[in-house]
N, C-alpha and C positions, 0 to 999 in steps of 0.2 A: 138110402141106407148104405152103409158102408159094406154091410155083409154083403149084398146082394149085385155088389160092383165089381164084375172080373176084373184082374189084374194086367198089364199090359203083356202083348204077346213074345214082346223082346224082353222081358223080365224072368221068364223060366223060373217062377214063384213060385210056390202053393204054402197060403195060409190057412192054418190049422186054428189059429185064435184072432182074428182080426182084433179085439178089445183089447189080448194084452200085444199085438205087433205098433197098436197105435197108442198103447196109452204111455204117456209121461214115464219116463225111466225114471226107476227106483233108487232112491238115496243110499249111498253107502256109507259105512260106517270107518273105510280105512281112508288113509290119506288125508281125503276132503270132506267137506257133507256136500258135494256136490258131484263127483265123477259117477259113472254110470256102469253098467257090468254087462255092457252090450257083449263082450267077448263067449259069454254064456252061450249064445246063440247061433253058433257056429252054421248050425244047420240050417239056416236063415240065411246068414251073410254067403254063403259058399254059391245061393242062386240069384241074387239081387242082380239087378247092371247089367245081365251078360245077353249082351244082343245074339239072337240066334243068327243070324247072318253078316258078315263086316268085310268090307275089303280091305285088300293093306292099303298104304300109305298111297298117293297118288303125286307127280308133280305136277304143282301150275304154272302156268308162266304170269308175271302181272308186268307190265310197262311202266318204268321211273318215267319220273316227270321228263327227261332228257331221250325216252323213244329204248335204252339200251333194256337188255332182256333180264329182268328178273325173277327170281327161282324160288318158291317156298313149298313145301312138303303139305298138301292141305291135311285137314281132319279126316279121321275115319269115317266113314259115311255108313250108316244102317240100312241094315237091307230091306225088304221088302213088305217085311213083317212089322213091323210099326204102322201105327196111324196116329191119325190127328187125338182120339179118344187113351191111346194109350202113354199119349207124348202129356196132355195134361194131367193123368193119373201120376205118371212121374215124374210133375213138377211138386207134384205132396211131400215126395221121398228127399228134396233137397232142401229145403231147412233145417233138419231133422239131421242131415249129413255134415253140411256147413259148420252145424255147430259144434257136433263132435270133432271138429278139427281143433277144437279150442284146446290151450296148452292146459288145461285144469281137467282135462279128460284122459283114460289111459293109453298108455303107446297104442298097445295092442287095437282099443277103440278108433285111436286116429288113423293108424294102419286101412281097416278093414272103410275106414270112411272115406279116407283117398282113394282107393281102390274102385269104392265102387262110383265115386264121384267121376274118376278118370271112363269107367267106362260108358257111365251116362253120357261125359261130354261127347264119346265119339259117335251120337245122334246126330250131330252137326249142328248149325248154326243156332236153329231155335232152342237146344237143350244148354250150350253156349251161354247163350242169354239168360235163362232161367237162373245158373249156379251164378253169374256176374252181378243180380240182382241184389245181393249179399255184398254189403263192405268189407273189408278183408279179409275175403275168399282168397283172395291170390294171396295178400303177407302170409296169412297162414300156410299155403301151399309151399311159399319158398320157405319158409320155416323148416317147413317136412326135408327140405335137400338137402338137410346134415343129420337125417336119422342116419342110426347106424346099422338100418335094415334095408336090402337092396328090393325088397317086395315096393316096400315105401319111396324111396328113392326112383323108382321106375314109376310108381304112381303118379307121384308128385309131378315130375319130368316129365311126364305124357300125356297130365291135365296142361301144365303151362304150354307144352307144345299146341294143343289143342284150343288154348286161350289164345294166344299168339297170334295162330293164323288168320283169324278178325281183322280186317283193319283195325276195328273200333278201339280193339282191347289191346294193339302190342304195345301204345305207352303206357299202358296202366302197369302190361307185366314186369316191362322195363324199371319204371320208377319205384317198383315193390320190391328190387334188390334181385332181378332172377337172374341175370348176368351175374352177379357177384356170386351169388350162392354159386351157379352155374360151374363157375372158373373156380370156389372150394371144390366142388365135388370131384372136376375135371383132376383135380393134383392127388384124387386119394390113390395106393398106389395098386389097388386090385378093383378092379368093376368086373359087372358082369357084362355081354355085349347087349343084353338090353336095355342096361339102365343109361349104357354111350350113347346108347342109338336113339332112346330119348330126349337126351341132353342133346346131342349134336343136331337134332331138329329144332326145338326151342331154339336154337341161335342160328339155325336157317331161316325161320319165321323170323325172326326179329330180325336178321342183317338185310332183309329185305327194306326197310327205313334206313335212308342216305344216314339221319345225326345219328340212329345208335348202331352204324358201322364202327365210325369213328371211337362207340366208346370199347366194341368188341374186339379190335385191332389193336390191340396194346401188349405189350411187354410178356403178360401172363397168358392170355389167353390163346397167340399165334402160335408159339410150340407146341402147345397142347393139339391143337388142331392139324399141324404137321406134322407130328406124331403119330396120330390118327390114323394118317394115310395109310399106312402100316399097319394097320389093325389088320385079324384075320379074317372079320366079321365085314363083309361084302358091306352091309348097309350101314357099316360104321364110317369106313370109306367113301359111298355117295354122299353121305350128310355132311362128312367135312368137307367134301371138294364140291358141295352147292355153297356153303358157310364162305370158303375162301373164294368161289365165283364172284359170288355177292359183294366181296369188302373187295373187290379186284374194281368193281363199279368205280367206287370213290379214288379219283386221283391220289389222294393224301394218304392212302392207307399202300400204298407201289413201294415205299423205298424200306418201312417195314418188314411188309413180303417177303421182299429181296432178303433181307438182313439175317432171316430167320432161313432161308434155304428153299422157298417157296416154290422157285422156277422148278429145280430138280427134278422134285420130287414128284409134278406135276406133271414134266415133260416125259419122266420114265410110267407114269399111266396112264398118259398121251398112247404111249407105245406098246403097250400092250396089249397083244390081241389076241384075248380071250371074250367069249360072249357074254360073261356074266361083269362082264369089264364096261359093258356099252353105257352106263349113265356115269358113270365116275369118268370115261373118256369125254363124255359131251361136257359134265363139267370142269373137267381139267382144260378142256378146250377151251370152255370161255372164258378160262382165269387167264389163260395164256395171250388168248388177245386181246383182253385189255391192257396188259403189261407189253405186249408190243408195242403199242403207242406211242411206247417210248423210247427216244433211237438207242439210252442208253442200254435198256433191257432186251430189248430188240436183238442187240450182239447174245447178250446171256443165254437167250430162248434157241438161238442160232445156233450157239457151242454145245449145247443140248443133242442137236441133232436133228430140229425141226426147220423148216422154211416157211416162212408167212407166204402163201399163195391167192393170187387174189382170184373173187368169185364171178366171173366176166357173163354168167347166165349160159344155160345151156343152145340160147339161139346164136350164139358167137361161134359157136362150136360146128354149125351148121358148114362154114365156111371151110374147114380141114377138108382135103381133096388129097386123100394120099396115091404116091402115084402107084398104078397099075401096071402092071406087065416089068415091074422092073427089078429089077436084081438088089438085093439087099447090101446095104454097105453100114458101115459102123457110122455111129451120131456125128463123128467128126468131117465126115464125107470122105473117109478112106474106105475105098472099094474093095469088096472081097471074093476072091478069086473064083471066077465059075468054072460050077460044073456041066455035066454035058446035059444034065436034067434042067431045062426052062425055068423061071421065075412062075410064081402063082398069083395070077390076075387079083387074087382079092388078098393077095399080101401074108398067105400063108409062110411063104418061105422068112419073110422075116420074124415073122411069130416062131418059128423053131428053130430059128436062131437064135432070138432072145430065150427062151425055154430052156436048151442046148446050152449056153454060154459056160454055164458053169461048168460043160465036159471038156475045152479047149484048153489045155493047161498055156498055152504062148501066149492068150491073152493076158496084159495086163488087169490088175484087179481095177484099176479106176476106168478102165474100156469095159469089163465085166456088167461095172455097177452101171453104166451108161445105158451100156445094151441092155438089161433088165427093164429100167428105168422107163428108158424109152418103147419097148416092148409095151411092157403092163400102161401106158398111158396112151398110146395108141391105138390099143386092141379097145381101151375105154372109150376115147373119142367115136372108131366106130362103131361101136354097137348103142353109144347116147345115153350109157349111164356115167360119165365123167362127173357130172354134180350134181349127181342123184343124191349124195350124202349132204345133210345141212341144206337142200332146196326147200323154201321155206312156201308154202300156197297164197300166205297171209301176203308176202313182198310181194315186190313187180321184178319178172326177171329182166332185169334190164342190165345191160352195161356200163351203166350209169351209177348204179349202186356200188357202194364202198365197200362190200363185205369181204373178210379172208379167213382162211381156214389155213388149218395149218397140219401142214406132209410133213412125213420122214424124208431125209436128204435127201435121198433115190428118187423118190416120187417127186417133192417137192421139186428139184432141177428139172425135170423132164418134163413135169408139169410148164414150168414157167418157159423151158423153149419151144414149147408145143405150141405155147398162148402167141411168141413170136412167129409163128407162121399163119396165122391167123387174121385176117381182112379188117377186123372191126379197130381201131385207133386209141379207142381209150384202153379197150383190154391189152393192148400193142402199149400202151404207156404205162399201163398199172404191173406190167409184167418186167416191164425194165425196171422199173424204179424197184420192183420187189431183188431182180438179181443185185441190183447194187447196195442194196438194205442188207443182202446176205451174202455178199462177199467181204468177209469180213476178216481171213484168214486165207492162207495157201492151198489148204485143204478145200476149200467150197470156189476157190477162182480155177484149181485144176480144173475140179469135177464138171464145170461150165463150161471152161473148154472143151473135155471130153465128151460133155453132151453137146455138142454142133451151137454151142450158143452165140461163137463169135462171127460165127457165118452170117447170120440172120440179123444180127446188131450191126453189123458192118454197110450190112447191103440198105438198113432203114435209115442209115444216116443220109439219105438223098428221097425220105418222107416228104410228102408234101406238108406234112401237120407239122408246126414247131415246137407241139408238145411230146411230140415220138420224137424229133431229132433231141430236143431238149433230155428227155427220160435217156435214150440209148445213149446220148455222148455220156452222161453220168456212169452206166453202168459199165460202159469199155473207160473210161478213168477209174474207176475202183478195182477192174479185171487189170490194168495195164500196171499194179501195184506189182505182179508178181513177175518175178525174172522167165518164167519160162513161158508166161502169155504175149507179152509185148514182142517178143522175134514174131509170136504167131500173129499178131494186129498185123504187121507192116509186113508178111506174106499174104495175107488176106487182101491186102491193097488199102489200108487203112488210111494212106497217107494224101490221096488224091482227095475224097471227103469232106479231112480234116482242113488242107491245105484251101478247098472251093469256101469253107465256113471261115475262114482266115482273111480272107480275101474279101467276104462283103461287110461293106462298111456299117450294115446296120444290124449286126449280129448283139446281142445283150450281152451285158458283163459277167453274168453267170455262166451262159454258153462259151464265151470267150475264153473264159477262164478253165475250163474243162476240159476245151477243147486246147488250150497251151499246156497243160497238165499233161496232155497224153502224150503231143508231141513232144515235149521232153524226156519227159522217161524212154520214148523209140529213138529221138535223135540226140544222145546222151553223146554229148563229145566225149567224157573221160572213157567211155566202154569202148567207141568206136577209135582212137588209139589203140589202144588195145588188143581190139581185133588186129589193127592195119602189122602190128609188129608180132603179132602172135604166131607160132611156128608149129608147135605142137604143145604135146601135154608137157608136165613138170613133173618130173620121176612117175612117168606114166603114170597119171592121171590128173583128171582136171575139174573141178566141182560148181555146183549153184551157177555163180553170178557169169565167170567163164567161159562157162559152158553155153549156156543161154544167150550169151549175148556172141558167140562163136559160130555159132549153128541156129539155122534159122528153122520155121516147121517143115521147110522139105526137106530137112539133112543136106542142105550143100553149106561151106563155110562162108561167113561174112565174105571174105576176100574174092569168094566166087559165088555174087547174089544171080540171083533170077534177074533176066531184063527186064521184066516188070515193075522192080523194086528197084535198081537202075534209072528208069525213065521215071519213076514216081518222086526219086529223087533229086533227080534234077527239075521237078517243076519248082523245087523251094529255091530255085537260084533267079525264080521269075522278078524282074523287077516289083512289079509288084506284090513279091512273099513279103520282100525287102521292105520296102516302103511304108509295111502296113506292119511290121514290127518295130521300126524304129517311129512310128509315130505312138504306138503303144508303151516304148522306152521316155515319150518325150511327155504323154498325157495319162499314162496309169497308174493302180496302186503299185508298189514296190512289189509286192509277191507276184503281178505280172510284166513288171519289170524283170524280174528275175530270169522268168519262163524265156522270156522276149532275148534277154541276152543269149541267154544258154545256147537257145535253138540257131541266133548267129554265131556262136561259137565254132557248130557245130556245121552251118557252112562253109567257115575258114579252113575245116577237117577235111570234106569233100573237095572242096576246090581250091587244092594251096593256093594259086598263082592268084588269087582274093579280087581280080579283076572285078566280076561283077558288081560284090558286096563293097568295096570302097569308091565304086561310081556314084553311092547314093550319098546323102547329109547322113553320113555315120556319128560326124565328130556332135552334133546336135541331141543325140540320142544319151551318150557315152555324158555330155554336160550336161541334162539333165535329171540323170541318174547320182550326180556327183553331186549336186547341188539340193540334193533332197531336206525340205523343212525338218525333217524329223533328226537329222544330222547335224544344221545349221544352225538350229534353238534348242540343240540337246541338253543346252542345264538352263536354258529360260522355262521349259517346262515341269514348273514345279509346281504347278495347281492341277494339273493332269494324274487320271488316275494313273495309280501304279504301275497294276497290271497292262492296260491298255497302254501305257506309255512301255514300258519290255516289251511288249508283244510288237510295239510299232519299230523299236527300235534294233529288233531281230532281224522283222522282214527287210529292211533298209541295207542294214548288216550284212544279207544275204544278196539283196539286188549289186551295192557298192562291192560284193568280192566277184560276183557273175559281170557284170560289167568291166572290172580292173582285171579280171581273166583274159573277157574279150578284145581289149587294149591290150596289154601285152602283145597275144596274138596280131592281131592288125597291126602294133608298130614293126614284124616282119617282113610286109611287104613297104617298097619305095615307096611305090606310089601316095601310101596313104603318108608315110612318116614324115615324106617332104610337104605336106598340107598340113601339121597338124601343128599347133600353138602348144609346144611344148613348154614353154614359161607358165602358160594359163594353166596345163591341167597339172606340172607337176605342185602348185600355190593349191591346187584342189586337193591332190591326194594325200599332201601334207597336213593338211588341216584335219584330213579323214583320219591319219595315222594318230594325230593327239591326241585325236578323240575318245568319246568313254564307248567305243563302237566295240563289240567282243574279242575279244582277242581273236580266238579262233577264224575269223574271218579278213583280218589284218596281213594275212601270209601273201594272199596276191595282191593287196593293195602296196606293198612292202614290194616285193618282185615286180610290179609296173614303175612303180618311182626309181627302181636303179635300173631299168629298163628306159627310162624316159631320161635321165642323169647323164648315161652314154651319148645319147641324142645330141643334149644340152652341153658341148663341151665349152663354146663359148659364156653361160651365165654357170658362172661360180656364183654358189654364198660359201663365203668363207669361215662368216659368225657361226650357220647350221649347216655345215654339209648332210647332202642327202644319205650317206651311210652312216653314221654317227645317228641322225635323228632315226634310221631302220632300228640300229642296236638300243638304241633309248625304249624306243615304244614300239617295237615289235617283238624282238630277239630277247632280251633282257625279260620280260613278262612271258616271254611264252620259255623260257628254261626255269624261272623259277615256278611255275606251274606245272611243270614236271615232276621237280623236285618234290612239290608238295603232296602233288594228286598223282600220280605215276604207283601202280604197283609193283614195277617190275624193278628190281633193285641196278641192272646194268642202263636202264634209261636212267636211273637219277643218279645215277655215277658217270656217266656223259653227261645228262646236261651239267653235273656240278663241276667238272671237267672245262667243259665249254664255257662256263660261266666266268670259271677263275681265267681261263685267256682273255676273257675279254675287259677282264679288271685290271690284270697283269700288262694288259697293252695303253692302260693307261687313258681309254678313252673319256672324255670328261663327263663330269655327271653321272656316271655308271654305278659309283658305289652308290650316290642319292639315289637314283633308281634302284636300286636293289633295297635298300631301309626303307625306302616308302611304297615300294610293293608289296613289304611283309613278307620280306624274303629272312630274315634274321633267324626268326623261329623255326622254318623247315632248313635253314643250315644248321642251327643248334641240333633239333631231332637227327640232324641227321651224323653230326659226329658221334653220336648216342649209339646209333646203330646200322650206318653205312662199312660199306667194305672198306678196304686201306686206303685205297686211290681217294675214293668219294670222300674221307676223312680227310685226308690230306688235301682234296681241293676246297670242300668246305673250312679245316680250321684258316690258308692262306685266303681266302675271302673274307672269314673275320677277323681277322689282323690286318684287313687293308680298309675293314668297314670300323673297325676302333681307333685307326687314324683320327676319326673326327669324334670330338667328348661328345657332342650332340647324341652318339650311336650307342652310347658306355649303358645308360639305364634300361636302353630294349635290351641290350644281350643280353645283361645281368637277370632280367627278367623274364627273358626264353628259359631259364635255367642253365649257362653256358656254364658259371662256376662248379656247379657239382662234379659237370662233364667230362671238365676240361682237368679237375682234382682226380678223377678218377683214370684219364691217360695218362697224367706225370707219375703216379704212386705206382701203375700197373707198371710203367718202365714201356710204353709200348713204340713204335719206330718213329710219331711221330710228338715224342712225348716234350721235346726240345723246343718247338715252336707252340703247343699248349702252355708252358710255364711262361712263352713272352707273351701271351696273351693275357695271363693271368695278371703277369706285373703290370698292364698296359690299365686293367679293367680295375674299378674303386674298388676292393676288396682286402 
């Protein structure tokens, strides 16, 4: 009997008529002959559904197919008060509900039916099941996400959230349009924070499924949810930043992200450290490192302010032995001055140092943030909660594991030089590669300086692992980008290392290459000039590149190095530094062909009297370098891609002027000049000069041919002298390239200056040179609106370039006529030779 069947204990019910709470609703007479006048019952509906006990929301974790961590917001779950007897009494009440969802019932009816539907479902999975047993339970539910009542809108949203979390059911919710309704509701321009906080779970549930990430990362729907971030409603903000975890999974949905401002936004409540911050941090965290992944985003994440630090396990950590009994000095290993009170055995005195920092105004601030840094990650190392945060019980802590987390600068540096003083090898690998991944700017290659990082990198380059030398030469090549690192590499003694990994013949071509990268940027001949002739400042004072490369990190001048950097320099004059860069000039690609000259260049510098350096097969190196395929078949390559074909014909470009540098230099001493088959190379460098080789790189190949010319007094050509073919294809393209490209109006009034001398002297071919460089037009622009001079050298260059009719249709077609109508009429100084040009031109 119906009467005599309590009611369930999570229902807070009491029926007064069981007959009429179950019998068949009554037909109305307005609208339809079918709607029902449930709304009558107020005092019914106001007790149904409402579980007396409910937790909030809970996160789970579930595992993609691919192992990576993903995040859904599960169902409410009921508390205690439910049973099995009252769970089937309230599968009665859902048919009954279901159907009142139909659009031929009254708002108000559908209203009060979602409602109590939403709070049935939060029974969990079995009530779940019960309301799904119904076909178009869900279309009707998204239906509901464009009432214009936010009671219903919050119902609707927080049954589908609840449907959702099923495996079973999120394609069903998906395919019934709730993502669309979803992304309507999202653009209304007022919500409550409950009715967000519902929606923005429904598409936590659902971006849990790899295909319908894809369909939730689009256009409409990612502003919405960066937006969000911003909400003031704390749990508006974990839902979006689990939503955007999630779509962070799918590779495809990264350049999106980006597009829409995702990093930002993410990394500033990465940063925030308040406690009601802590799930919106964990998930901004994990959006972040899946966007690390990628080296391009990688930089973006970095600009932010965070460093990817990798997770080496807390047994790694076992290995730090900081020393005792000893006097505290700054990260860079500059000592600081004691007092008559002892050092504290267990390292207190640099803990109040770091503490203190901030009261020392002499310090600098990037010494400051060091000593912090290193402070707060040391004190963590001893005490063994260093990666207590993010240790996971489920992994294995092993060092072997890939995982990173991601620090603020400060921490982050300090972090990762820490990991360098550390025993274990791969954490020693994963820690270099992470500084090289984040030196990325001046600002993050100081700050590595400042924290002791070069010390530690330096000293691992003589690792027994070849994947620690391999990792650290990487990261001092990315550090030795910056002017004020590299003096401090080669007072570190950086060059001895470099020089032992130069030297063995079975070094790989990536180390190779890395490791000639660094050495040039330290043994940079044009800097080291520089120094040798440098006196002082220039109207007291002297800036960046100067300065750096002037003063080394002990503060003495290049000209007065340390003998340690003395003797570390002359190991590179070892026959065999020699031997094994010019076999590198004779079997490498061109970009370390490049490296390979420079750094002999740069022995010519140190050792004028070049004895050493021309005892070896120099001339074999220097031929071929000269004889490069990529130079030789420069227009037979025309089935070659485009870009790969520029990109080859750059680095070529750039080894042929480092090479024709080093030549120059070398034909000043005898000894080599009287060896050298000056017929052969200047047949080489001529051919390099006609080539389609960039200009910009022609200037020393040009400067070694009339260097080689003097040599050569006995072989004249008389048909191509060697200065005549300079002015053709070096001199003449690189002035009208001024003229064109040049912003400064006194550079394109000299070169148009220079250009008319050298028209004016009559050398042959020059005016065709100048019309088929496309030089016509930037001399027309420029009688338009060049100064006097520049007027006057460009109109006397087109009066010697309309000499031939062949030139008559380009000038006319620069617009020369208007130009040239416009200085005869104004009467202006040079308006006399405009009018014979005018008569000269078909007009």
């Amino acid at each position: 009997m119906i009467a005599s069947t309590t009611l369930p204990t999570c229902f807070n019910f009491k029926l007064l008529n069981p007959q009429q709470a179950f019998a068949p609703p009554k037909p109305s007479t307005k609208n339809s002959p079918f709607p029902t006048n449930f709304h009558h019952y107020n005092h019914l509906w106001s007790g149904i559904f409402k579980p007396k006990s409910c937790s909030l929301p809970t996160v789970i974790r579930k595992a993609s197919d691919d192992g990576a961590p993903l995040q859904e917001p599960a169902a409410v779950s009921v508390g205690e008060g439910a049973n099995s007897s009252s769970s089937t009494l309230g599968d009665n009440y859902v048919a009954l509900f279901v159907r009142m969802l139909g659009l031929d019932h009254d708002v108000l009816d559908r209203e009060q039916a979602i409602v109590a539907l939403w709070k049935y479902s939060l029974g969990g999975k079995k009530c779940i099941d019960a309301i799904m047993q119904f076909q178009g339970c869900v279309n009707l539910t998204v239906n509901l996400l464009s009432s214009e009542s936010s009671a219903t809108c919050e119902a609707a949203a927080g049954l589908l959230r609840s449907i959702s979390s099923i495996n079973l059911y999120r394609d069903l919710v998906a395919e019934s349009g709730a993502i669309e309704g979803i992304t309507s509701l999202l653009n209304r321009p007022s919500l409550t924070s409950e009715v967000k906080e519902q929606r923005m779970c429904t598409l936590w549930n659902l971006s849990v499924d790899e295909e319908l990430r894809v369909k939730i990362a689009n256009s409409d729907i990612l502003p919405l949810l960066i937006s969000s971030l911003d909400d003031d409603d704390i749990k508006v903000k974990e839902a979006a930043g689990g939503v955007l975890a999630n779509l962070a999974l799918s590779h495809c949905n990264h350049s999106i992200m980006v597009e829409v401002g995702a990093i930002s936004k993410l990394a500033k409540l990465l940063q925030t450290d308040l406690e009601e911050f802590k799930v919106i941090r964990k998930e901004a965290r994990n959006a972040l490192l899946e966007l690390v992944k990628d080296q391009y985003y990688r930089i973006l994440v970095v600009e932010e302010g965070l460093v990817p630090v990798p997770m080496v396990g807390s047994a790694a950590y076992k290995s730090f032995r900081p020393g005792l009994y000893s006097w505290p000095s700054m990260p860079d290993g500059t000592e600081i001055e004691q007092t008559s009170k002892g050092p504290s055995r267990f390292g207190a005195s640099e803990l109040l140092l770091g503490l203190n920092v901030g009261e020392n105004a002499e310090i600098e601030e990037a010494k400051q943030n060091a000593i912090v840094g290193r402070t707060q990650q040391r004190f963590l190392a001893r005490i063994g909660a260093i990666e207590l945060d993010g240790k996971k019980e489920s992994q294995p802590d092993t060092p072997t594991d890939n995982r990173l987390t991601l620090l603020p600068w400060i921490d982050g540096v300090a972090r990762l030089v820490l990991i360098l003083e550390l025993d274990d090898e791969v954490a020693i690998s994963r820690a270099a590669e992470s500084i090289a991944d984040s030196s990325i700017n001046e600002h993050m290659r100081i700050s590595f300086k400042e924290a002791g990082a070069i010390k530690h990198l330096i000293r691992l380059l003589d690792h027994n692992s070849y994947a620690v030398r391999s990792a650290v030469t990487h990261a001092l090549e990315r550090l030795s980008v910056s002017p004020v690192v590299y003096p401090v590499l080669e007072a570190e003694g950086i060059l001895h290392p470099l020089v032992c990994t130069l030297k063995h013949s079975k070094t790989s071509g990536s180390l190779m290459e890395k490791t000639l990268d660094i050495l040039a940027r330290i043994l940079d001949p044009s800097k080291e000039m520089k120094s040798k002739f440098y006196n002082g400042p220039v109207n007291g004072s002297k800036t960046g590149i100067d300065a750096a490369s002037s003063v080394d990190a002990s503060g003495k001048s290049s000209g007065d190095r340390p003998v340690s950097i003395r003797d570390s320099r002359k190991e590179l004059l070892d026959s065999a530094v020699i031997t094994r860069l010019i076999e590198i000039m004779r079997t490498s690609p061109s970009n370390l062909q490049r490296k390979a000259a420079s750094i002999l260049e740069f022995m010519t510098v140190i050792e004028p009297s070049m004895e050493t350096i021309t005892r070896e097969d120099m001339l074999s190196g220097l031929q071929a370098v000269f004889q490069q395929i990529a130079l030789k078949d420069m227009k037979a390559d025309v089935g070659q891609e485009p870009d790969k074909s520029v990109l080859e014909l750059e680095e070529a470009a750039l080894a042929v002027s480092a090479a024709s540098r080093l030549l120059t230099k070398l034909l000043d001493s005898e000894q080599f000049s009287g060896k050298i088959d000056t017929i052969h190379f200047t047949k080489l460098l001529r051919k390099i000069l006609k080539s389609d080789m960039p200009l910009q790189n022609k200037d020393w190949v040009a400067a070694c041919l009339v260097k080689l010319s003097s040599l050569s007094s006995p072989y004249v050509d008389t048909e191509n002298p060697i200065n005549m073919e300079v002015t053709l294809y070096e001199a003449i393209p690189r002035l009208l390239e001024q003229i064109q490209s040049s912003f400064s109006p006194k550079t394109r009034e000299a070169a148009a200056v220079e250009l008319n001398r050298i028209i004016s002297e009559g050398v042959v071919d020059s005016t065709r040179a100048v019309a088929s460089g496309g030089g016509i037009f930037p001399l027309v622009k420029l009688i338009e609106e060049g100064s006097d001079r520049a007027v006057e050298a460009a109109l006397s260059i087109l009066y010697n370039l309309s000499m031939d009719s062949e030139n008559h249709s380009a000038i006319v077609a620069a617009g020369a006529v208007p130009a040239l109508r416009k200085i005869v009429l104004s009467q202006r100084s040079h308006w006399t030779r405009a009018l014979h040009l005018l008569r000269i031109l078909p007009v």
